[in-house]
matplotlib code that plots the C-alpha trace (Angstrom):
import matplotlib.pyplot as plt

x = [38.9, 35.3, 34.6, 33.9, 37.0, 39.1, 37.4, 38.1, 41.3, 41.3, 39.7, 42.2, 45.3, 44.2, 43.3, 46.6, 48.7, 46.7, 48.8, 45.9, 43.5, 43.9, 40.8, 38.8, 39.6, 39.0, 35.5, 35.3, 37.1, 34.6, 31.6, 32.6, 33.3, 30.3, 28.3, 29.8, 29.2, 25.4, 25.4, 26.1, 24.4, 22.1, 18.6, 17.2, 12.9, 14.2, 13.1, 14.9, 12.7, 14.0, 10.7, 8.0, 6.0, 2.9, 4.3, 7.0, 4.1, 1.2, 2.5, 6.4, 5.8, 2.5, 3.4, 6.3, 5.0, 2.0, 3.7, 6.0, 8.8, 10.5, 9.8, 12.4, 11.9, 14.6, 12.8, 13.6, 10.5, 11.1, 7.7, 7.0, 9.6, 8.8, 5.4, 6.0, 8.4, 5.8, 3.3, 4.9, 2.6, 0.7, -3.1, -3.9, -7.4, -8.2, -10.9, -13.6, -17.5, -16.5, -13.2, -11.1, -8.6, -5.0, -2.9, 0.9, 2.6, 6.2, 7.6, 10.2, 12.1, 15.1, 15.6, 17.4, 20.0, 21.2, 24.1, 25.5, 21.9, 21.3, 24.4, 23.9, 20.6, 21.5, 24.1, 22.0, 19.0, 17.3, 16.1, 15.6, 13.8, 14.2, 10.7, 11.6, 11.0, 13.7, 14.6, 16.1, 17.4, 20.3, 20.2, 19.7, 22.7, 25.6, 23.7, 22.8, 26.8, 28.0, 26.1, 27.0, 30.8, 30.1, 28.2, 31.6, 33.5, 31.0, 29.2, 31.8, 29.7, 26.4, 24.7, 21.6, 19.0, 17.7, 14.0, 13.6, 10.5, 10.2, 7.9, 11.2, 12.7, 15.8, 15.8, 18.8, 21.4, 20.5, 21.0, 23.8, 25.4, 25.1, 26.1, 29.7, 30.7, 30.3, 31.6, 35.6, 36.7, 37.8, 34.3, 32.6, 29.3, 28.3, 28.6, 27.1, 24.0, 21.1, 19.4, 15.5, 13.2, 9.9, 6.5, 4.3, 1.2, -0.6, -2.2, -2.3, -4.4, -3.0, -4.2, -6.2, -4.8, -7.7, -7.0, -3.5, -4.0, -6.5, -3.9, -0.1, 0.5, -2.7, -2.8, -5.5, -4.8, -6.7, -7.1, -4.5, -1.5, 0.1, 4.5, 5.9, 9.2, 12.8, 13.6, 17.1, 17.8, 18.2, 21.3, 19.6, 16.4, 13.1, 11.0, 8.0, 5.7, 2.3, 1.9, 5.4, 5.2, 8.5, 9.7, 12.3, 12.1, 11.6, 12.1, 9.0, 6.6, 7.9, 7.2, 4.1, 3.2, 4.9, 2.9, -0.4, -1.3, 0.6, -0.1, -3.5, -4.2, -2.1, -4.5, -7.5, -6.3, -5.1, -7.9, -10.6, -9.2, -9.3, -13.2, -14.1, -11.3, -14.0, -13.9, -12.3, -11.6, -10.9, -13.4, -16.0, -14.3, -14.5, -18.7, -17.7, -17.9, -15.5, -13.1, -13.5, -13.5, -10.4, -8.1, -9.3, -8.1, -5.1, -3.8, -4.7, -2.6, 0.4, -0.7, -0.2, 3.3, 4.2, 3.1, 5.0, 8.2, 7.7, 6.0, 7.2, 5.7, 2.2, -0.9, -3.2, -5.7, -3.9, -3.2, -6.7, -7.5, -4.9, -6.3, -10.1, -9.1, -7.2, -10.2, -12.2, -9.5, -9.2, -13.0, -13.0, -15.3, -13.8, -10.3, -10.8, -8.1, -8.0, -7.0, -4.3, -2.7, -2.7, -1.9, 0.9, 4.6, 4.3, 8.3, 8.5, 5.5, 6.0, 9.9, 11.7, 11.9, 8.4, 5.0, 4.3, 7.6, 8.7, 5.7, 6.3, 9.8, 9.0, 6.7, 8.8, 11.0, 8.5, 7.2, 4.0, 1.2, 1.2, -1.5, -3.5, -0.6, 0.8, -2.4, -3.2, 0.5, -0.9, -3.6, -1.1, 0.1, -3.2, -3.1, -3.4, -5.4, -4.9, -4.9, -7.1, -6.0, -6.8, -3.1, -1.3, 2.1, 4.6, 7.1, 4.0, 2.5, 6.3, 6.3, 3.0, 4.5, 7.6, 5.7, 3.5, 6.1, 8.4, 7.3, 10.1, 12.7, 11.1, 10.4, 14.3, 15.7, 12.9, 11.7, 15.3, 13.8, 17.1, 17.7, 16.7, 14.2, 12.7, 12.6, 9.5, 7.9, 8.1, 6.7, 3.6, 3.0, 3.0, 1.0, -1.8, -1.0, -2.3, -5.4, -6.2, -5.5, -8.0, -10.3, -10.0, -10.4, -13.8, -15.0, -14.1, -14.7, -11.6]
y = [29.6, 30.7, 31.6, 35.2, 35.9, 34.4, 36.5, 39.6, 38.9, 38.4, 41.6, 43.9, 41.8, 42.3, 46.5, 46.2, 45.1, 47.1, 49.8, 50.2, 52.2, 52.4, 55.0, 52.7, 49.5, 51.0, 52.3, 48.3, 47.3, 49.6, 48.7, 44.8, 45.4, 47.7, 44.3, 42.2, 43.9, 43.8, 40.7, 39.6, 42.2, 41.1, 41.6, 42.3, 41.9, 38.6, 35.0, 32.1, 28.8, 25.0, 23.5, 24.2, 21.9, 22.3, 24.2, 26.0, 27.7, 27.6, 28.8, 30.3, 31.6, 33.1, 34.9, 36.5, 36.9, 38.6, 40.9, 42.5, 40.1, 38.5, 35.0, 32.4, 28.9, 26.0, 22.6, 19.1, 19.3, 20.8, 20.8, 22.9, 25.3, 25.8, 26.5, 28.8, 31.0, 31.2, 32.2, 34.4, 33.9, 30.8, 30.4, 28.9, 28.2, 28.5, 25.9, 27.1, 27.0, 30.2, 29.4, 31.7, 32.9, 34.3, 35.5, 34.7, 37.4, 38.1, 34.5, 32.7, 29.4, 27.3, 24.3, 22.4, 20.5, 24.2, 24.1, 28.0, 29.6, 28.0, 29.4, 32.8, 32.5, 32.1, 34.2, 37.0, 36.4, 38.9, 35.7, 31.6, 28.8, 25.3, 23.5, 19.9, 17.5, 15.4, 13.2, 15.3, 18.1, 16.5, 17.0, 20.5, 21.0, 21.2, 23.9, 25.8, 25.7, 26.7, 29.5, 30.3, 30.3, 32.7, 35.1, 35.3, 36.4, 38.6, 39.7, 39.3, 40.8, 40.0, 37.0, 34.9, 33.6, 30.5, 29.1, 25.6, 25.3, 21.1, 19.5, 17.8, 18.6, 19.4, 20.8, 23.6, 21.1, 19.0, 21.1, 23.1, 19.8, 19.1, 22.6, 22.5, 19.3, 21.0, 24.3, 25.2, 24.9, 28.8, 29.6, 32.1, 30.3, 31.5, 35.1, 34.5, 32.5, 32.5, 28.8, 30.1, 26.8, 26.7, 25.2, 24.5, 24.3, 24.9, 21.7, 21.6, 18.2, 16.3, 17.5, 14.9, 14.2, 15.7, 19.2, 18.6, 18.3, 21.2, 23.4, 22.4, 25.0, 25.2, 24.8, 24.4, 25.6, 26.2, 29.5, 29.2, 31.0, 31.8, 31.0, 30.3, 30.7, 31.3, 34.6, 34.5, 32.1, 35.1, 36.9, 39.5, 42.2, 39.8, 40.8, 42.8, 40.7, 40.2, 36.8, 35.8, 34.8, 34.9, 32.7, 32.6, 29.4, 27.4, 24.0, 24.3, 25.3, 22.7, 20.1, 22.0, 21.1, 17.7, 16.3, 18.0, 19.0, 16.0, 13.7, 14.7, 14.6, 10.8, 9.4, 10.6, 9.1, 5.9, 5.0, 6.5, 4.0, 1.1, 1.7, 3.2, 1.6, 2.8, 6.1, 8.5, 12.1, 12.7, 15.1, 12.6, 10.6, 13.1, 12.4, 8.9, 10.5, 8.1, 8.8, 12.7, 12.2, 10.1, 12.2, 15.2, 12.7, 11.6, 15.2, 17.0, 13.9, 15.3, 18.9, 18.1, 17.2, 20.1, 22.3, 20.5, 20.6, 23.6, 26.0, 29.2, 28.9, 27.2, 27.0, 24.2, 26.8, 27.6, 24.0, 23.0, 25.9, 24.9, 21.2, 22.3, 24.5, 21.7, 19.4, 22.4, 22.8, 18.9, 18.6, 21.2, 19.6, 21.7, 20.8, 17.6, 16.1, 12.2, 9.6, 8.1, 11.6, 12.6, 8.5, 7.6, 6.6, 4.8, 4.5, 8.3, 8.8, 6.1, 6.7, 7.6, 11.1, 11.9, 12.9, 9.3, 8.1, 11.7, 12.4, 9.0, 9.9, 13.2, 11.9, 9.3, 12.4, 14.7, 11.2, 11.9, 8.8, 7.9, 5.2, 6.9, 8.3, 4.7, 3.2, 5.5, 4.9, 1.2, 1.7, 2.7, -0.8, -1.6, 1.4, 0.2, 3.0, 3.7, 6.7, 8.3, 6.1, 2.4, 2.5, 1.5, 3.5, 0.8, 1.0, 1.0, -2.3, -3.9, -2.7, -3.8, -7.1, -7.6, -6.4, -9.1, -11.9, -10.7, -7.4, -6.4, -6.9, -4.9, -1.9, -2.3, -2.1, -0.4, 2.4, 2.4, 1.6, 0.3, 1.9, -0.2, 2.4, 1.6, -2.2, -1.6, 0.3, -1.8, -4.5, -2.7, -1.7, -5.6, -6.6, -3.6, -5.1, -8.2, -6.8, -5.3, -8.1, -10.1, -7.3, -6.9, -10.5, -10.6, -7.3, -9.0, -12.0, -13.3]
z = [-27.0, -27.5, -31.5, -31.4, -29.1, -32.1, -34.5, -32.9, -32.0, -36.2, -37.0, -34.5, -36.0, -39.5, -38.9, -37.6, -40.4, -43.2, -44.7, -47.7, -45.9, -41.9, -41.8, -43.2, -41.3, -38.1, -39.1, -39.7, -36.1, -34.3, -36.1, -35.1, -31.6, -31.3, -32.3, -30.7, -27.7, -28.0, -29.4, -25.7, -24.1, -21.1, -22.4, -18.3, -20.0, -21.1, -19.5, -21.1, -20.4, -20.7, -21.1, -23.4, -22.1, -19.3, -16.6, -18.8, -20.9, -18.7, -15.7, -16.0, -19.6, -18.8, -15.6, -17.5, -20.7, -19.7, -17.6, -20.1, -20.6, -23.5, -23.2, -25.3, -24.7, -25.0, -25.8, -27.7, -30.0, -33.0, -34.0, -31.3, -31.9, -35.4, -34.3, -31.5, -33.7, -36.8, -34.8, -31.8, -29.2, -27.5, -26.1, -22.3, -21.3, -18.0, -17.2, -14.8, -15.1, -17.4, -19.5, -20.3, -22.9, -22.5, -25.3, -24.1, -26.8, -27.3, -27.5, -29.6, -29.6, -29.6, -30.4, -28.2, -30.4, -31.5, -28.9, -30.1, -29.6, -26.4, -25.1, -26.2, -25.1, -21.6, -21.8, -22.6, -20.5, -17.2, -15.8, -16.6, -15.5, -16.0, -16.5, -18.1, -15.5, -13.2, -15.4, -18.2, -15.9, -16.4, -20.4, -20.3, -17.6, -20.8, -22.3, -19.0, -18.3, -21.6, -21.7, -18.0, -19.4, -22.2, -19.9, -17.8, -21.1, -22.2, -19.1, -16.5, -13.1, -14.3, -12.4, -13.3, -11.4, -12.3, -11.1, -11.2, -11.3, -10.9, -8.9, -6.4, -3.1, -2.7, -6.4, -5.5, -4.3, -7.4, -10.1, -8.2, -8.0, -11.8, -13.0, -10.5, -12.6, -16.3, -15.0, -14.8, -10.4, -10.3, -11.8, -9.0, -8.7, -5.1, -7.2, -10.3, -10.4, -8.1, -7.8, -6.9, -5.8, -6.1, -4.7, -7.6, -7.0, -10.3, -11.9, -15.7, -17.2, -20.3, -23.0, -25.7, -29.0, -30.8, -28.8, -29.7, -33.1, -33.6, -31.6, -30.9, -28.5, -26.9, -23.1, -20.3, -16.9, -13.6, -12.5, -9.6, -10.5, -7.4, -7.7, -4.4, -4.3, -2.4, -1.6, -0.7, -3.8, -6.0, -6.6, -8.4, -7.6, -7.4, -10.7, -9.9, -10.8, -8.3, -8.4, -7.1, -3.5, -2.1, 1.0, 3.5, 4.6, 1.7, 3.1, 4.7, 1.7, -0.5, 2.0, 2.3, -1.4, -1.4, 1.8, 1.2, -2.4, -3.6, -1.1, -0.9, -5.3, -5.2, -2.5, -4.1, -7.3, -5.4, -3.3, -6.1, -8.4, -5.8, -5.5, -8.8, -11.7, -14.2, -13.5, -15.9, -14.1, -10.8, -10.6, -10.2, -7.7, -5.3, -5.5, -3.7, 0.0, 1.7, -0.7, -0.1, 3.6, 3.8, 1.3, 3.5, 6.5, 5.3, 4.2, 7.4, 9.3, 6.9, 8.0, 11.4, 10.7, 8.8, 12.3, 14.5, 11.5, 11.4, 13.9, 12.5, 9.0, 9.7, 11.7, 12.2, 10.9, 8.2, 7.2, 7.5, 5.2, 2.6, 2.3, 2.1, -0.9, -2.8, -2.1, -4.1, -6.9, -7.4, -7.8, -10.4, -13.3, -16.0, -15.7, -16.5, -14.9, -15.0, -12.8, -15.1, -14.8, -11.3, -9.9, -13.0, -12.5, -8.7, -8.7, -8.7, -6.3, -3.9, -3.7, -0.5, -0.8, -2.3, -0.5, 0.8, 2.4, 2.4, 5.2, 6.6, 7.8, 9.0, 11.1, 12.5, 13.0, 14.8, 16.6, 15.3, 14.1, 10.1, 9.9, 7.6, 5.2, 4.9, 4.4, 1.2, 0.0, 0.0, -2.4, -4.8, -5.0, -6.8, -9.2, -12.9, -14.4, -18.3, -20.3, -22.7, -25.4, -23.5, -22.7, -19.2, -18.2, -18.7, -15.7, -13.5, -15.1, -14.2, -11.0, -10.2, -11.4, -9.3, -6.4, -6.4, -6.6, -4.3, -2.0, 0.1, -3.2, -5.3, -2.5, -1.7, -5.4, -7.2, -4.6, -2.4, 0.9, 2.4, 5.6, 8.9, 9.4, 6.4, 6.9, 9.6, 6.9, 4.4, 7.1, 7.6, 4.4, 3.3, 6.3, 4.6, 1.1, 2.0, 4.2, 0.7, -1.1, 1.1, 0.5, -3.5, -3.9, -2.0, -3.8, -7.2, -6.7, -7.9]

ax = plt.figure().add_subplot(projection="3d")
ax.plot(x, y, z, "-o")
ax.set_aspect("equal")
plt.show()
């Protein structure tokens, strides 16, 4: 039995048996049940975020926040927290030849460990997101429900839509998946909570520790701010807010993102890296031509897909459109976006279901060519770029490792390549891995 039910089952049993004063005790049993009654009151200008991180606070907080909503964010870092709740508000830089400034107000913090507040907190929210990467979805599921079970007491009719606004297909079966096995079998899901995907498409650089340091909650941005998202995932009224771009068929625009912008960003970082490892930013691998010409090539192949996926939703034009203005975003100097950043953790980018092997099988689906998509994905094998710091990513340095002693093995366990469709993929991407092989050892020398 939740807490506050027992207490006011308390209070009306102790009002009850008073003989003292019965006036004055149910002054006292009103008063509690008026508060407990707005203590659980959905606050509809409310957004409650699990993520404080890039996207949570450059992108979700910002396009709520600065368009009149209460913004409360759910995160692991205390530090931040503290911060965020001292100070109330948060600054994102938007990095163009001009920067500028933007004052997210009206913002508080939870810490995630706080199990009570995080329920209430859902329990009483218009709106929430979740923003914390794939990995930890899975951590923040137990609070999500809880407070999904509170609001049913408390709330009984109202539902909640949830954005998930992660960079993964297939992000509503997920986390619908996840939240059925933490909440009770007669619970009406279907009725009471909205799963809303998104296509995000706003890219937000690590920040350096110096920034860090000077500013915590500082955050640079580029000037896109456009949230794509699934129209008929919401149970509730869409919020009025301009830059929301709802979708019908959202299948289609996350594929869109997947096999384009990150298909496009990966290759550039991939095959940038191949020709120039001592290049920092990806800004300035885009003045190598050939690697600007083949990231444009390898994208509109993808595009090509996508119209013949599906013909309803995009044009050739269109398409062609869409990867020219990437090619402009990702060469913007001011971001400063690195390699490292954009290329990191191969296992996640070169898995089955991601913009390489996810474009690959769509176009052994459409019966459409791939040559250039697989031969980008190959680059990747050679990807050993470091961070800021002098530092490789770990789990790509042991990749990297297993791969080169024993290819098909570690494609199989570590990428799940396991189907006999993927067994002829994973044939001609070892018959390009050594081509390239061939090739580095010449260029190097070694």
């Amino acid at each position: 039995m939740e807490l506050c039910q027992v207490a006011l089952r308390v209070s009306i049993w102790e009002a009850l048996i008073s003989k003292r004063n019965p006036a004055k005790n149910e002054i006292k049993l009103n008063r509690f049940m008026t508060l407990t009654k707005s203590r659980y009151q959905v606050e509809s200008n409310k957004i409650v975020i699990f993520g404080a991180g890039r996207i949570g606070r450059s992108f979700i907080g910002q396009l709520f926040g600065c368009n009149g909503y209460k913004v409360e964010f759910v995160d692991i870092n205390s530090e931040i927290v503290k911060v965020l709740n001292k100070k109330g508000s948060y600054r994102i830089i938007i990095r163009r030849e001009k920067d500028e400034e933007i004052i997210v107000p009206n913002v508080h913090a939870i810490d995630a460990s706080d199990e009570k507040k995080v329920a209430e907190a859902v329990a009483t929210a218009g709106i929430m997101a979740i923003s914390v990467g794939r990995n930890a979805v899975g951590k923040v599921i137990p609070g999500i429900a809880s407070g999904l079970k509170l609001r049913y007491v408390h709330c009984h009719d109202s539902p909640l839509d949830i954005i998930l606004a992660e960079n993964m297909r297939s992000a509503k079966e997920f986390v619908q998946r996840l939240l059925r096995e933490k909440l009770p079998e007669n619970y009406p899901f279907e009725k009471l909570v909205g799963l809303v995907e998104t296509s995000i498409g706003k890219m937000v650089p690590i920040m350096t520790q110096a920034e860090l340091e000077k500013d915590p909650l500082l955050i640079f941005a580029e000037p896109y701010n456009t949230l794509i998202l699934d129209r008929r995932g919401f149970k509730s009224a869409i919020p009025d807010i301009k830059e929301l771009a709802p979708k019908d068929n959202m299948k289609a625009w996350v594929d869109r993102k997947a096999f384009i912008h990150n298909l496009g960003h990966a290759t550039a970082a991939y095959f940038g890296f191949y020709k120039h490892p001592e290049i920092t930013y990806l800004s300035e691998i885009f003045n190598d031509r050939e690697v600007c010409d083949f990231t444009r090539e390898v994208m509109l192949q993808s595009a090509d897909l996508l119209c013949h996926a599906y013909p309803q939703e995009f044009t050739k034009a269109d398409l062609e459109s869409h990867a020219d203005d990437l090619i402009y975003r990702f060469r913007n100097k001011a971001l400063r976006d690195t390699v490292f950043r954009v290329g990191q953790d191969l296992i996640r980018k070169l898995g089955p279901d991601d913009r390489f092997m996810g474009a690959i099988h769509l176009a052994i689906k459409v019966v459409k060519p791939y040559d250039k998509i697989i031969k980008a994905m190959t680059y990747g094998f050679y990807f050993k770029a470091r961070d800021e710091a002098g530092r490789y990513y770990e789990p790509d340095v042991k990749f990297l490792t297993e791969l080169s002693k024993d290819f098909e093995l570690t494609l199989t366990q570590h990428l799940g390549l396991n189907t006999p469709e993927d067994q002829k993929i994973i044939t001609e991407l070892f018959g390009l891995y050594k081509k390239l092989s061939k090739a580095d050892q010449y260029r190097t020398g070694v």
